[in-house]
Backbone bond lengths (Angstrom), bond angles and torsions (degrees), N, CA, C in turn:
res aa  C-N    CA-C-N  psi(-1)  N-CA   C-N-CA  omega(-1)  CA-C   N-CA-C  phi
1 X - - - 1.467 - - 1.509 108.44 -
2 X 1.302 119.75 149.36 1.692 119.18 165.25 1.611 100.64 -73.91
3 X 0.872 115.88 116.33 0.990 127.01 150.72 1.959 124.66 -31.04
4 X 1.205 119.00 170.58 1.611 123.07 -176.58 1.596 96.85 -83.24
5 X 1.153 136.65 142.84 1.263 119.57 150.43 1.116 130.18 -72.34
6 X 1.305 126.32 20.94 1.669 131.85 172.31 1.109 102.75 -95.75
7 X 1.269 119.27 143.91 1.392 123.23 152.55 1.609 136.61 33.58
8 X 1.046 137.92 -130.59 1.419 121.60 165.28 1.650 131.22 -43.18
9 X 1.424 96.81 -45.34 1.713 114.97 163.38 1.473 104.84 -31.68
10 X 0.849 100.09 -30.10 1.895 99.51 -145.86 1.543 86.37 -72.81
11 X 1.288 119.24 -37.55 1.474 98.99 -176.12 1.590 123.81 -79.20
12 X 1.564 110.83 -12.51 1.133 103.41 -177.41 1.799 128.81 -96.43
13 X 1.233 131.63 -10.83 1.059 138.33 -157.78 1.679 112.76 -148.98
14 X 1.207 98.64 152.88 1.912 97.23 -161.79 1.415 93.18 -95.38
15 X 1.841 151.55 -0.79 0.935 150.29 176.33 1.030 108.41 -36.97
16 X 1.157 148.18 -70.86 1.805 152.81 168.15 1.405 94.15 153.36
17 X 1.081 118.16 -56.07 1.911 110.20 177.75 1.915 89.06 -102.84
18 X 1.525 110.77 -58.42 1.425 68.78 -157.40 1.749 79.42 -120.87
19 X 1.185 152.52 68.03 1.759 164.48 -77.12 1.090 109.92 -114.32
20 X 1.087 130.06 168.40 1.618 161.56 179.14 1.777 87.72 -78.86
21 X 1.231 125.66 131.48 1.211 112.34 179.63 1.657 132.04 47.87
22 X 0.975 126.01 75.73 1.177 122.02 -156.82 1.874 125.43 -14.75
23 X 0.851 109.23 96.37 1.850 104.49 -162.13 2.174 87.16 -125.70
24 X 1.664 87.11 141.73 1.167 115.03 166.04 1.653 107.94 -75.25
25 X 1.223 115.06 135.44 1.563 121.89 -174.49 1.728 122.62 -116.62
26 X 0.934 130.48 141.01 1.528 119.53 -20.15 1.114 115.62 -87.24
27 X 1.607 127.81 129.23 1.060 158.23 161.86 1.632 141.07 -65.31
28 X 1.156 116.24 95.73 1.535 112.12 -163.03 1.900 100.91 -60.12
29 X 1.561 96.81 171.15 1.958 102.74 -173.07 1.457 105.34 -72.60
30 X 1.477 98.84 143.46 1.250 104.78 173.93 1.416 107.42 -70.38
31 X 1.738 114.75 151.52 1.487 115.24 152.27 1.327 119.26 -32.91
32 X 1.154 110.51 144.83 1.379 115.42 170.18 1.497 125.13 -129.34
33 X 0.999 127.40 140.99 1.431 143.97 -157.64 1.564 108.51 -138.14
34 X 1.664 86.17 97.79 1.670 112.86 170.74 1.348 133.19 -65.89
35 X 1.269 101.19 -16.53 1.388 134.73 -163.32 1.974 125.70 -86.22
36 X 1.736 74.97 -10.58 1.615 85.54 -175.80 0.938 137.27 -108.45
37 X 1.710 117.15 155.49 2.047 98.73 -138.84 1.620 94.43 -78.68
38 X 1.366 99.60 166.85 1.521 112.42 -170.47 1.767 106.19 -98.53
39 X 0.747 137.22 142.70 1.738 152.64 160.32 1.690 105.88 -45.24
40 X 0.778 123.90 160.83 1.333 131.78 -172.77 2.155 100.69 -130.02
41 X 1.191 116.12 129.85 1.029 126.11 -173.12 1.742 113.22 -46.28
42 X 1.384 138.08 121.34 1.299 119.12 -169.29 1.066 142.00 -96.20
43 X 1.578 109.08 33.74 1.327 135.10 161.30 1.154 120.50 -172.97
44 X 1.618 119.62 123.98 1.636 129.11 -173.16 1.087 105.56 -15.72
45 X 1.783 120.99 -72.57 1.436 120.20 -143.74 1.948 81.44 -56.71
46 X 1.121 136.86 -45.65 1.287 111.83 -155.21 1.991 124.32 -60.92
47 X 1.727 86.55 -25.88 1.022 87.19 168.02 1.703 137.19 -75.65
48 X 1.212 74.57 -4.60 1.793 93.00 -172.20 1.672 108.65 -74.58
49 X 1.590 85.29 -45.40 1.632 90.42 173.63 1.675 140.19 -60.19
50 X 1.269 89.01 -28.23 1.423 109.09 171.54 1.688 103.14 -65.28
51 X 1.200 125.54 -57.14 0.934 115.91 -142.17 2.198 87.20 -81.55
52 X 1.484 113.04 -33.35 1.600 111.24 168.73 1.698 108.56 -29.28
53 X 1.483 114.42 -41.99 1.401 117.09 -149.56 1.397 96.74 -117.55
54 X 1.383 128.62 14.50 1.214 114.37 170.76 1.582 105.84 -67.02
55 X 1.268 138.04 -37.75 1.437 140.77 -153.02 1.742 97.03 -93.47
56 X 1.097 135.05 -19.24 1.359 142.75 -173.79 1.600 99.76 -51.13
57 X 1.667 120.27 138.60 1.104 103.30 -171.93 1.924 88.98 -91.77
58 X 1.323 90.52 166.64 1.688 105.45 -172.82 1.542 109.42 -93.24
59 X 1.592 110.91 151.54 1.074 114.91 -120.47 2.170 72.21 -116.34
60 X 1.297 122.39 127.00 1.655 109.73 154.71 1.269 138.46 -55.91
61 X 1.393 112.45 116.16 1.187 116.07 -164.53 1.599 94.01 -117.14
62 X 1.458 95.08 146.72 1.864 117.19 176.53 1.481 98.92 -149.58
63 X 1.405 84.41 -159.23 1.817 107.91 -176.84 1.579 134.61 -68.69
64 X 1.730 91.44 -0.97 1.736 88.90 -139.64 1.415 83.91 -87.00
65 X 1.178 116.10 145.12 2.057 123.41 157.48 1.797 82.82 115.84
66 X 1.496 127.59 -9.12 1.437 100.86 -154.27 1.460 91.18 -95.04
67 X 1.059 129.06 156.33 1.466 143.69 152.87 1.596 118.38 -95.33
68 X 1.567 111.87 143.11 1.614 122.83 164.29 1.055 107.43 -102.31
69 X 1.906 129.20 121.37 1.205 123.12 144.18 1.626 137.53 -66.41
70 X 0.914 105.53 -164.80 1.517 114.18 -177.99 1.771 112.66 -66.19
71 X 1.566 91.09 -36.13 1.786 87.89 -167.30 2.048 86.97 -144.01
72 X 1.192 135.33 -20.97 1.675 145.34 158.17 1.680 115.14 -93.56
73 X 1.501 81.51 178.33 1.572 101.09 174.56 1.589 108.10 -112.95
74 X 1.369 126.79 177.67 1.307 126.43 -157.86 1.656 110.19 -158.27
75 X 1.448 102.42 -166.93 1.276 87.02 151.73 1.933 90.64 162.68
76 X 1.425 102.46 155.44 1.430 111.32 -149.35 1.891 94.54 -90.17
77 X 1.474 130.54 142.33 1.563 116.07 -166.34 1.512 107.97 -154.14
78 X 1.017 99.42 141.37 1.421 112.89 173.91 1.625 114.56 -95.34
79 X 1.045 108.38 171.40 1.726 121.59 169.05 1.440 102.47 -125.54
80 X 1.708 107.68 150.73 1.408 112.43 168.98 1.269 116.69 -29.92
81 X 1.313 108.36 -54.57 1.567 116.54 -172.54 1.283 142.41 -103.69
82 X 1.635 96.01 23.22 1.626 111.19 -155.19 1.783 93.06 -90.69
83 X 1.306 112.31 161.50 1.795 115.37 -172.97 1.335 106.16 -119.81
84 X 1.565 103.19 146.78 1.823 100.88 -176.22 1.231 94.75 -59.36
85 X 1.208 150.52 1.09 1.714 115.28 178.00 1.683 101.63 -115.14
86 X 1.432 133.50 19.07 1.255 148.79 143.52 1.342 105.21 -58.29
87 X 1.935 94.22 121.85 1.509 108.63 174.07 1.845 109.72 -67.93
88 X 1.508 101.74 116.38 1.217 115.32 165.57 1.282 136.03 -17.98
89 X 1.654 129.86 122.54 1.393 135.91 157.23 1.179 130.61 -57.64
90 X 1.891 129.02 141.76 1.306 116.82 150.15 1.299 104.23 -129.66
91 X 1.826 115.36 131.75 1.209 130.66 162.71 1.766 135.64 -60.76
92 X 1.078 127.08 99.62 1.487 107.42 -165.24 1.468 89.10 -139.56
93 X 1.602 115.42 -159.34 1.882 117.85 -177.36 1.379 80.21 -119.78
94 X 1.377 103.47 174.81 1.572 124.55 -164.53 1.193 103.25 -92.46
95 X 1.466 119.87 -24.63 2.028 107.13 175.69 0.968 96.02 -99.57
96 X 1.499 124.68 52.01 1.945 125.66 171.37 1.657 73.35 -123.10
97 X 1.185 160.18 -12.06 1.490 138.71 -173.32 1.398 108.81 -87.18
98 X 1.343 88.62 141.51 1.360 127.78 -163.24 2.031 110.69 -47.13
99 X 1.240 99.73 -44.44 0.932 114.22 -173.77 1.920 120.61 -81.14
100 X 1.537 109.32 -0.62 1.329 116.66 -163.22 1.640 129.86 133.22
101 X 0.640 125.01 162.90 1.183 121.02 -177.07 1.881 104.10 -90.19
102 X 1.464 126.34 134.04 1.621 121.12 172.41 1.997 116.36 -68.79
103 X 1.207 101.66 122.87 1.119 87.54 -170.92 1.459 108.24 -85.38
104 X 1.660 132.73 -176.63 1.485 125.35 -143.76 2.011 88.42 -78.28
105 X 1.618 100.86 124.90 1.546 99.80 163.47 1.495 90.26 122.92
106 X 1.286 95.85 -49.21 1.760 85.60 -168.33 1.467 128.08 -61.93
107 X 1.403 124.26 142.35 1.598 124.51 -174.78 1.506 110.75 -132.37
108 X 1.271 109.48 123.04 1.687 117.07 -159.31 1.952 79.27 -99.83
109 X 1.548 117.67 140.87 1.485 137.23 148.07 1.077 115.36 -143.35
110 X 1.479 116.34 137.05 1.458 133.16 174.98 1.416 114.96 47.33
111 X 2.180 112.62 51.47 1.581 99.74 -172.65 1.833 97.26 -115.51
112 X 1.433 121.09 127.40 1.454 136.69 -137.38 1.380 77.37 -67.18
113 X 1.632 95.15 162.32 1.483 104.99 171.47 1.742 113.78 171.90
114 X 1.010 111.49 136.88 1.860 116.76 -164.05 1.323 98.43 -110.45
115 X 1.206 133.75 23.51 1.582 122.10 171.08 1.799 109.70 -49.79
116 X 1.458 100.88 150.24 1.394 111.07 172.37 1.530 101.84 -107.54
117 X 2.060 90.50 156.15 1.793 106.47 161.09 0.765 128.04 -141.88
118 X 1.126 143.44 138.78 1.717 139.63 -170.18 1.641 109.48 -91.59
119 X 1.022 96.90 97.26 1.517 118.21 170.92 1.353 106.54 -43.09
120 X 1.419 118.42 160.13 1.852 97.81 172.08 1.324 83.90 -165.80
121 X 1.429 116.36 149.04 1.379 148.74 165.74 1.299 134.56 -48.51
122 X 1.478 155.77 170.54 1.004 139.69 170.86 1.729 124.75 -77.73
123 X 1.579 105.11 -3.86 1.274 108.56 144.91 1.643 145.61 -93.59
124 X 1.413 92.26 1.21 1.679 109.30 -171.85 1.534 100.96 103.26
125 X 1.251 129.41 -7.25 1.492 111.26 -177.46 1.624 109.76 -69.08
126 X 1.440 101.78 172.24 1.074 101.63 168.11 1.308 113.43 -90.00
127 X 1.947 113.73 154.21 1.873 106.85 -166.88 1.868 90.16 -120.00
128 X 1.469 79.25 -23.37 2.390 84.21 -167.17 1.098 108.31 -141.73
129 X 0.907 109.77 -177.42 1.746 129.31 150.23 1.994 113.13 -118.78
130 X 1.068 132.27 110.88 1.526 95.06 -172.24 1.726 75.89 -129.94
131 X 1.797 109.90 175.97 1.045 129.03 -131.62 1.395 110.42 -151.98
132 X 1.683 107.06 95.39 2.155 87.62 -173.28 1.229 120.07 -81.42
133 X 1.616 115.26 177.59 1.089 121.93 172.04 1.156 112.71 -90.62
134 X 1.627 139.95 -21.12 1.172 149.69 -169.92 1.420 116.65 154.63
135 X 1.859 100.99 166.87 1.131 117.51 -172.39 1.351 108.23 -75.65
136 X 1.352 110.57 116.53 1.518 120.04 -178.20 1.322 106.07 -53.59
137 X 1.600 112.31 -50.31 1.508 130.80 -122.78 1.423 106.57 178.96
138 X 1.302 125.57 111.68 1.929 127.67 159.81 1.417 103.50 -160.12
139 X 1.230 92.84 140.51 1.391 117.17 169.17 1.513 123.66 -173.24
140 X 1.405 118.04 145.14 1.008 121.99 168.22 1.754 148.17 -117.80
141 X 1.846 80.57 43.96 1.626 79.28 179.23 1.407 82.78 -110.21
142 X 1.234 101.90 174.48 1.324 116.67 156.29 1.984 108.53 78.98
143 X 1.256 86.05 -44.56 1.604 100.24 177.16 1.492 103.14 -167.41
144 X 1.163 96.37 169.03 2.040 102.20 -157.88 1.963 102.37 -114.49
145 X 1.012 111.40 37.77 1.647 136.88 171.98 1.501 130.14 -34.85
146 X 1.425 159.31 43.50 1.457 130.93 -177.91 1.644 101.44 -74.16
147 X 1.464 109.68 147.57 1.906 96.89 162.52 2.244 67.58 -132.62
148 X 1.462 79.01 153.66 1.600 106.74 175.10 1.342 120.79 -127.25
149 X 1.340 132.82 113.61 1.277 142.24 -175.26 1.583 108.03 -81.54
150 X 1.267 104.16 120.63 1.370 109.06 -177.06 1.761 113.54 -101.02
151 X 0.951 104.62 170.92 1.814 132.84 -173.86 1.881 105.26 -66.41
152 X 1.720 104.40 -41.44 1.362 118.35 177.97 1.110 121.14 -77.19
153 X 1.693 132.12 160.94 1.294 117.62 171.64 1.939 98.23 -109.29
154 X 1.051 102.64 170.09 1.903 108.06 178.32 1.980 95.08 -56.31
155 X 0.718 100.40 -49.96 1.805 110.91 -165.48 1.699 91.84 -60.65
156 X 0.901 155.81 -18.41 1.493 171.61 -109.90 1.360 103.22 -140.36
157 X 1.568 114.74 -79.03 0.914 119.02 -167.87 2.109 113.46 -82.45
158 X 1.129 100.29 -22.94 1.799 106.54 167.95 1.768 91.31 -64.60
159 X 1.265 126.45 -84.90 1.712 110.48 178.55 0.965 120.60 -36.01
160 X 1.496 143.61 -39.80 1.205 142.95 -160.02 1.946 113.48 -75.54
161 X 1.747 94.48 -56.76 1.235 104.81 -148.04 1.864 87.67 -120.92
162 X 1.099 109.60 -33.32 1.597 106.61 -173.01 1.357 123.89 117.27
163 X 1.350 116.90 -4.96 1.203 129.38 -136.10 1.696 99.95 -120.61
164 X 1.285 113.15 125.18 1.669 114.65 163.00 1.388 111.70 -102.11
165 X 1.092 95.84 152.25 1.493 114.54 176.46 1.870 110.18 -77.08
166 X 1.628 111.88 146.37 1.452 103.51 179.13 1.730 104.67 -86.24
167 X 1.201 107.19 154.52 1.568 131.11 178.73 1.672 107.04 -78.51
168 X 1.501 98.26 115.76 1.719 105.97 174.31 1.966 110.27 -48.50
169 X 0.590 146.21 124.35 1.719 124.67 152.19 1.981 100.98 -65.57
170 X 1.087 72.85 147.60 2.149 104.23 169.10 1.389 118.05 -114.73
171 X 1.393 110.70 10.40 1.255 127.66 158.29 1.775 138.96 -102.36
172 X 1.106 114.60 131.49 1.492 117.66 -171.67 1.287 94.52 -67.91
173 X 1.376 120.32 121.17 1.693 123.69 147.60 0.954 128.75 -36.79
174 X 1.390 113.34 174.11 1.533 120.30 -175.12 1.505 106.90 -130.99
175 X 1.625 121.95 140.77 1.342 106.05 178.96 1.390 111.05 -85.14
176 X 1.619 114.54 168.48 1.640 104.70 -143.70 1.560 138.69 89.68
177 X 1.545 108.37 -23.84 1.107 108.69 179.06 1.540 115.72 -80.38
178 X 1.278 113.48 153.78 1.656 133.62 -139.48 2.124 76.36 -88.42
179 X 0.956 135.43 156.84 1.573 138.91 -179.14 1.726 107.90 -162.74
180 X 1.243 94.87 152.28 1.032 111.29 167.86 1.846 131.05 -132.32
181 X 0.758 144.71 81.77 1.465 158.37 158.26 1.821 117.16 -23.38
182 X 1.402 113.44 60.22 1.727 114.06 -178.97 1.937 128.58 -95.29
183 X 1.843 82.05 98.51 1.208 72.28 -174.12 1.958 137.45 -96.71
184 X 0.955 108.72 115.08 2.011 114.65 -170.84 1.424 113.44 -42.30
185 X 1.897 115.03 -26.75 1.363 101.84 163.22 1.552 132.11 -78.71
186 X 1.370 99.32 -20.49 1.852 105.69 -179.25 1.469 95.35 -91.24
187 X 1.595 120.66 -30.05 1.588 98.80 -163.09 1.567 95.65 82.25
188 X 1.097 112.59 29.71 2.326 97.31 179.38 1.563 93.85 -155.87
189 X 1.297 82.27 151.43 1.902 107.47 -168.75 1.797 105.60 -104.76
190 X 0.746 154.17 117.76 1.369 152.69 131.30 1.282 112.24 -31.80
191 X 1.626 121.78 153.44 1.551 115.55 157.67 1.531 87.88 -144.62
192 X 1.765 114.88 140.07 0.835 118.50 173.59 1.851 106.52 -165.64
193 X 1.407 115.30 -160.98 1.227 106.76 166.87 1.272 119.35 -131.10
194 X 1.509 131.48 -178.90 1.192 114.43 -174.29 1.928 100.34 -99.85
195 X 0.978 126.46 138.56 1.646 130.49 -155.24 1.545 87.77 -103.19
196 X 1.322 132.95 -40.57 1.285 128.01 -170.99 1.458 120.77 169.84
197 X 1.468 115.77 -177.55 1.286 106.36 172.68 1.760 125.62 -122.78
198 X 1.066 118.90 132.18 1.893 122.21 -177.48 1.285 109.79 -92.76
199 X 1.609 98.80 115.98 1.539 116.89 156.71 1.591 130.27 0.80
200 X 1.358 91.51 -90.09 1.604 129.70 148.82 1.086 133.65 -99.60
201 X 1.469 138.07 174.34 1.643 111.68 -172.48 2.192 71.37 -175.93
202 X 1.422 88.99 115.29 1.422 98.29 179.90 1.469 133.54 -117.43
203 X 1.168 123.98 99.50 1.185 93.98 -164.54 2.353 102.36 -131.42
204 X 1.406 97.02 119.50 1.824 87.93 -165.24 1.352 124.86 84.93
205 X 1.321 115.09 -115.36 1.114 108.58 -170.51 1.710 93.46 -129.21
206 X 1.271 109.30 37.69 1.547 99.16 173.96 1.607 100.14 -155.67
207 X 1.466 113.70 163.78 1.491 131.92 -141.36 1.765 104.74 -152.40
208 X 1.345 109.43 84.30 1.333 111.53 169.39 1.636 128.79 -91.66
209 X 0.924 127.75 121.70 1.431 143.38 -178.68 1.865 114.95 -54.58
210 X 1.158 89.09 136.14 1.587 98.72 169.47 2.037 114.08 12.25
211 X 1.786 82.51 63.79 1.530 95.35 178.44 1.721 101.07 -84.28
212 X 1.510 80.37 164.45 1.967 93.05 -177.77 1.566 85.00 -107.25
213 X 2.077 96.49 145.97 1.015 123.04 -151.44 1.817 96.81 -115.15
214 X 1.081 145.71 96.57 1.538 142.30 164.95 1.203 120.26 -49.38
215 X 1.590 123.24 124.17 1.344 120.31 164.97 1.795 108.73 -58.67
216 X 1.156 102.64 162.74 1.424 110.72 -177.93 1.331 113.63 -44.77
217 X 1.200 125.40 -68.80 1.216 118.68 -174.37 1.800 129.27 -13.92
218 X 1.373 103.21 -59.94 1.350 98.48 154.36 1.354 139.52 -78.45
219 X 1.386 108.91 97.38 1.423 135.90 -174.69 1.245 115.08 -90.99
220 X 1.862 112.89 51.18 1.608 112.49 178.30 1.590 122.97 -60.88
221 X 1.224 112.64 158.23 1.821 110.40 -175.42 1.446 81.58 -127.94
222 X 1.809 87.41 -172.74 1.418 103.68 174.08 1.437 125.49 -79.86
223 X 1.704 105.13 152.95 1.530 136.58 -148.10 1.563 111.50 57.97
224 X 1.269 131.44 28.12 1.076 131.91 153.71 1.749 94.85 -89.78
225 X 1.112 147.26 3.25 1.255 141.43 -175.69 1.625 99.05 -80.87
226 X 1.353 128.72 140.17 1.515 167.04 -161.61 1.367 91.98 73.84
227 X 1.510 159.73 16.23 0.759 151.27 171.20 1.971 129.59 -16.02
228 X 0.992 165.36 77.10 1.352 133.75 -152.60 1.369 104.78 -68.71
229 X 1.618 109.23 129.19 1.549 106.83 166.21 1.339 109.29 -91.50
230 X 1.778 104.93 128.06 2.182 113.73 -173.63 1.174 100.30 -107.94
231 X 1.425 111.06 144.34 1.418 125.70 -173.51 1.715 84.88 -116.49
232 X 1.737 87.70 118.12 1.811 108.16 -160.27 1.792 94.47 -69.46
233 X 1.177 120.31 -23.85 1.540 119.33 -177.80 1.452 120.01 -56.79
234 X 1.326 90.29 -41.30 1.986 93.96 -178.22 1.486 108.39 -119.64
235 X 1.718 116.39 -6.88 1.702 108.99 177.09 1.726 95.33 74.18
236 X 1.381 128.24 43.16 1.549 99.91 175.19 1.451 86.45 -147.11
237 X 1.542 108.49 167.44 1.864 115.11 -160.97 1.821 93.63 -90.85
238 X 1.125 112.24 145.55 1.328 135.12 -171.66 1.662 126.45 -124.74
239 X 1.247 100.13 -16.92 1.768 123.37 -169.81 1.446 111.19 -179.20
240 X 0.839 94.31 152.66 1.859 111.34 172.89 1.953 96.53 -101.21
241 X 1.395 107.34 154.65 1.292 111.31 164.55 1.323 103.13 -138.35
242 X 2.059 84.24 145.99 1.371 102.11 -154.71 1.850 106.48 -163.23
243 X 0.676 109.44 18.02 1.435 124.98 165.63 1.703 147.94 179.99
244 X 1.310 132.79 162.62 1.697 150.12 -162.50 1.325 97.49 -129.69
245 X 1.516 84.96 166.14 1.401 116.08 155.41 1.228 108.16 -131.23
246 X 1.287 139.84 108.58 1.305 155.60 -135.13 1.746 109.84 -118.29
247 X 1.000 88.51 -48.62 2.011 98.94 179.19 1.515 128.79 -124.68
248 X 1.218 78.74 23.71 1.992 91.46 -156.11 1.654 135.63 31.02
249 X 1.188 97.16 38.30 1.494 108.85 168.56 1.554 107.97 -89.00
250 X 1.226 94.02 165.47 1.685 111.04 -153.29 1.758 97.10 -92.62
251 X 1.460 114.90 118.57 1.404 122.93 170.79 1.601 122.96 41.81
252 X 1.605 122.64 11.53 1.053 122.28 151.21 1.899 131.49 -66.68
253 X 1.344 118.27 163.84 1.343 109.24 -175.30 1.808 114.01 -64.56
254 X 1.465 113.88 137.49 1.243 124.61 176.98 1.976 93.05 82.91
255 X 1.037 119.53 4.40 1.298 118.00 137.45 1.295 135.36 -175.86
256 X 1.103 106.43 115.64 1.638 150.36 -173.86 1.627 103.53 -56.41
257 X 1.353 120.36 138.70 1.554 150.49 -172.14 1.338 77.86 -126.10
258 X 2.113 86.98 142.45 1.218 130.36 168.59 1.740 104.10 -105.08
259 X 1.234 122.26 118.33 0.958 127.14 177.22 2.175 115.63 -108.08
260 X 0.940 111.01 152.07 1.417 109.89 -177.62 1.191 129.43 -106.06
261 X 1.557 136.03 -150.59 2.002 106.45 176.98 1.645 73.25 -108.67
262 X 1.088 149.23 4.48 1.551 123.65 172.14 1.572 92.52 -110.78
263 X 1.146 134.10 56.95 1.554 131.79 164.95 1.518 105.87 29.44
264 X 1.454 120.06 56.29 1.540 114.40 134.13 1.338 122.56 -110.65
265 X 1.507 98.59 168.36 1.539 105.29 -142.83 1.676 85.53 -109.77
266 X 1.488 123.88 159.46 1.600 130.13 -177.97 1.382 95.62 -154.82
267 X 1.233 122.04 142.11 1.654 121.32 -171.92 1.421 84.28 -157.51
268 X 1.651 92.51 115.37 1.931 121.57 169.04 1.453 114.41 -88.84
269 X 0.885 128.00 80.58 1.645 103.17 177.73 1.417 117.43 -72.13
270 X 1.365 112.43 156.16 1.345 114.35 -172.14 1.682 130.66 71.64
271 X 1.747 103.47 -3.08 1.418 134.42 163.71 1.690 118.89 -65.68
272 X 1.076 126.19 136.85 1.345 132.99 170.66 1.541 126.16 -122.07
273 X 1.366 116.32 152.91 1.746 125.31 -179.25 0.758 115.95 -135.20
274 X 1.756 106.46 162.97 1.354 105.71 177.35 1.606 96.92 -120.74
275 X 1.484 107.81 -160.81 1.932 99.81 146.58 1.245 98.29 -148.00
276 X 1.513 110.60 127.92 1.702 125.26 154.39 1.154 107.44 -1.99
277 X 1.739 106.16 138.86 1.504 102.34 159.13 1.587 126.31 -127.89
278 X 1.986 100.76 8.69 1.325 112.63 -163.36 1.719 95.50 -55.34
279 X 1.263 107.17 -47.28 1.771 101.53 -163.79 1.638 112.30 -40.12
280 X 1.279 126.01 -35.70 1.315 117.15 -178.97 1.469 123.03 -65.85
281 X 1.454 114.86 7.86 1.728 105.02 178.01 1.405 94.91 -94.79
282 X 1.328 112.12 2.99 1.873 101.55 178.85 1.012 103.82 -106.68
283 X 1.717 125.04 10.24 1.673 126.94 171.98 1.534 108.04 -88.73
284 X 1.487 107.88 -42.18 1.504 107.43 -172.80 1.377 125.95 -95.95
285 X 1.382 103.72 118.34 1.444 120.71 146.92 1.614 156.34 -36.24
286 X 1.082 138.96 116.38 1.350 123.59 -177.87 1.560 97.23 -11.26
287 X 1.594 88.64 147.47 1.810 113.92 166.71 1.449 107.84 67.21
288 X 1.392 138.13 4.90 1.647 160.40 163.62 1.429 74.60 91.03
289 X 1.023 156.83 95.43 1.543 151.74 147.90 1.440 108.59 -113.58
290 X 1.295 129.33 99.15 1.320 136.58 157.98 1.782 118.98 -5.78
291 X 1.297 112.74 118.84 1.706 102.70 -179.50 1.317 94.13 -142.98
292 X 1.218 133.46 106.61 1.695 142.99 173.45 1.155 120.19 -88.97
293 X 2.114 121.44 -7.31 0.959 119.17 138.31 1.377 137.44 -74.23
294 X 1.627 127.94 7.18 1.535 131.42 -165.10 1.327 82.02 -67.76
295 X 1.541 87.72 163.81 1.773 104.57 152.64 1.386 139.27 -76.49
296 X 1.153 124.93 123.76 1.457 120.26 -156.92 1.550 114.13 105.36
297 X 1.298 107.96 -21.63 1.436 97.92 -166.12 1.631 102.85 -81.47
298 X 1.818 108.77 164.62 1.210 114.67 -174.85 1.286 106.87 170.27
299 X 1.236 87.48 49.33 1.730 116.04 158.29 2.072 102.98 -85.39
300 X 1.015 111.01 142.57 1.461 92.70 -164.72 1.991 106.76 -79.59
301 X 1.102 108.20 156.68 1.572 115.08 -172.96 1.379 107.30 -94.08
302 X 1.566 106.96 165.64 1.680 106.04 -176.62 1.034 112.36 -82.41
């Protein structure tokens, strides 16, 4: 994970304040290694899809919807089914919370909280400040997640400030797809693609599931962690980014092991991740309200 860029954080997680992979902030690019074999998509239909949307024209992507935290990056989100008068989302990774990083098992719901974010524009300016009410949702097994329920509703901040929020996809990616990596604390966009997907993805004392794997090109550091990763084809968030491999050591913090379903181990240095975020449209409920009993869901429970 990038680490927070504050203080102790800073060493653990690639978020930039509090990182995508625990990353120390600020952090120059990791090496990168062109050289390394790529993943193969992990199921036809996905590949199929990619290739549907290769011809799709691509969609402009900027700043606007993203938020800067205190010590990460963010970014403002909708659900398929969420309503302009639904109090507002924020996307970030789970060792971007305020309160600590979750250690493996633990699952934060509905715990109060007034953190601020700086909303920002489609040039990087700033448009707000807005202000949640609490932690919807964090955790970091399985996937490295905060969503933050804010004070505003979507309908609020489009009158207010101008600004829409980006649309989750509820769809599994495809490897190949054209991406983009925008982060609200640097003010800087990545462009890259997604190279594939990992089993496991290990890094310390925590174990994320069928993470998406970045071709080199995107060489995020720290406080680029909650990043939204956009799949430039449709303009909609696909992954959070949230971690490196920094020194190429094997499954320690600030760098993460690729593990396989027969437990072998692959160590990229200079490689980056994100983690999926389709699974959460099967968490939320009318009014964006968290439901870990819906069907489908499997976000892990407390």
């Amino acid at each position: 994970m990038r680490r927070p860029l504050v203080g102790v954080l800073t060493t653990l997680l690639l978020g930039g304040a509090a990182a995508t992979g625990i990353a120390a902030a600020p952090a120059s690019a990791a090496p990168q290694t062109a050289d390394a074999p790529r993943a193969s998509a992990p199921q036809a239909e996905v590949a199929a899809k990619a290739g549907a949307t290769a011809q799709t024209k691509p969609k402009a992507v900027d700043f606007a919807g993203t938020v800067a935290l205190s010590n990460c990056s963010g970014s403002l989100i909708r659900l398929p089914n969420s309503a302009d008068g639904d109090p507002a989302l924020v996307l970030t990774n789970g060792h971007c919370l305020e309160t600590g990083m979750p250690g493996p098992g633990d699952v934060i719901v509905d715990q109060a909280s007034s953190r601020t974010f700086s909303l920002l524009n489609s040039t990087a300016g700033k448009a707000a400040t807005l202000r949640a009410s609490k932690v919807a949702y964090a955790t970091m097994t399985d996937t490295d997640v905060t969503l933050y329920q804010l004070t505003t509703t979507y309908a609020q901040i489009k009158k207010n400030y101008g600004i829409n929020a980006l649309s989750l996809s509820a769809d599994h990616p495809a490897a190949g797809t054209p991406i983009k990596v925008v982060s609200g604390y640097w003010k800087r966009i990545y462009s890259c693609n997604v190279d594939g997907f990992v089993h496991e993805l290990r890094e310390g004392d925590w174990t994320w599931k069928d993470s998406l794997r970045y071709t080199p090109s995107c060489n995020t550091i720290g406080g680029t962690s909650g990043s939204p990763v956009i799949d430039v084809n449709t303009g909609k968030v696909i992954a959070v980014n949230n971690t490196g491999n920094e020194n190429g050591e094997r499954c320690t913090e600030n760098n993460p092991c690729e593990v396989d379903e027969n437990g072998n181990v692959t160590v990229r240095r200079g490689i980056n991740y994100a983690e999926q975020t389709y699974g959460i449209a099967k968490c939320v409920a009318a009014g964006n309200r968290i439901d870990l009993s819906l069907p489908g869901c499997t976000l892990p429970k407390p």
